[in-house]
C-alpha positions in Angstrom: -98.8 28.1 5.0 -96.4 26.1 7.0 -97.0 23.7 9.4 -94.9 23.1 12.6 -93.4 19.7 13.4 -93.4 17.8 16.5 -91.5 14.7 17.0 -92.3 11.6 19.3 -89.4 10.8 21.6 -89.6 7.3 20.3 -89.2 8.4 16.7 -85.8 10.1 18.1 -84.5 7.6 19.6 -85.3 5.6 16.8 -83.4 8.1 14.2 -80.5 7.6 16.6 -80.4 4.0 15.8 -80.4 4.4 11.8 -77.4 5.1 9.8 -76.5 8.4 9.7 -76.6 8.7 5.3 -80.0 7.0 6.0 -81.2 9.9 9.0 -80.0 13.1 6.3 -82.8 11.2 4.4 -85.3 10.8 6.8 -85.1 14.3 8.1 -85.2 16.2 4.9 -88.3 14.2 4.3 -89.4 15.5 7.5 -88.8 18.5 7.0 -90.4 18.7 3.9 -93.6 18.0 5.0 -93.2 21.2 6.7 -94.7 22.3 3.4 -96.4 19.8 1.5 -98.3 17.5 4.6 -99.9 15.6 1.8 -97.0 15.5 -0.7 -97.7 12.8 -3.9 -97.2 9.3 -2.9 -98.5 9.4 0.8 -101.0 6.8 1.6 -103.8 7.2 4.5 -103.2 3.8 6.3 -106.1 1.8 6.6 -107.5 1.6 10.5 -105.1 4.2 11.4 -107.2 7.0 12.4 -106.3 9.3 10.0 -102.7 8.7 10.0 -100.2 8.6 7.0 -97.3 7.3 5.6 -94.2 7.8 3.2 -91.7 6.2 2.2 -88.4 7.0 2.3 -85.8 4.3 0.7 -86.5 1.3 3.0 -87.9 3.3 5.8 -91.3 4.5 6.3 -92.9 7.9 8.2 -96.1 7.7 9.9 -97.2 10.8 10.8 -100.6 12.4 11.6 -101.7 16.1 10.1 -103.7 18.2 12.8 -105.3 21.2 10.3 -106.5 23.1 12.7 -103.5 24.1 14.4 -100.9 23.7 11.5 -99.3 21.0 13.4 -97.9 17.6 11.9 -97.0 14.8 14.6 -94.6 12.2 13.2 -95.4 9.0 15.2 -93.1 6.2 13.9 -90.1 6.0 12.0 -88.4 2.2 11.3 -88.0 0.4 8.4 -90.9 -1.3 6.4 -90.9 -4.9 7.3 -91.0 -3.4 11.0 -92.4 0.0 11.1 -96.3 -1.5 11.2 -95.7 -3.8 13.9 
């Protein structure tokens, strides 16, 4: 079961920001969610409604898994000391 991905225009314009080496990163961990939403290592974030986070290198995903309709909504991308802001 695969579930479609839909990306914030913030979290692009964000990506456009990042290194390039660091943005191959970010989007195969994207991607991969794709097939594992709850992969090992994510953690629910606490008053977050539901949302989670994983780490890739320095940088974080925080994304939110909607089960009903196989959809995963990636909400922020930025790196950790600012991503929680």
């Amino acid at each position: 079961m695969t579930y479609r991905i839909s990306v914030s225009r913030d979290v692009a314009k964000t990506l456009r920001r990042i290194h390039p080496q660091e943005v191959r990163r970010l989007k195969a961990a994207i991607t991969a969610l794709a097939e594992d939403p709850r992969p090992a290592g994510c953690v629910e974030l606490k008053g977050g409604a539901g949302e989670l986070r994983i780490r890739v290198g320095d940088y974080r995903v925080v994304y939110e898994v909607i089960d009903d309709e196989l959809v995963i909504l990636v909400l922020r991308v930025g790196h950790r000391r600012e991503v929680y802001r």
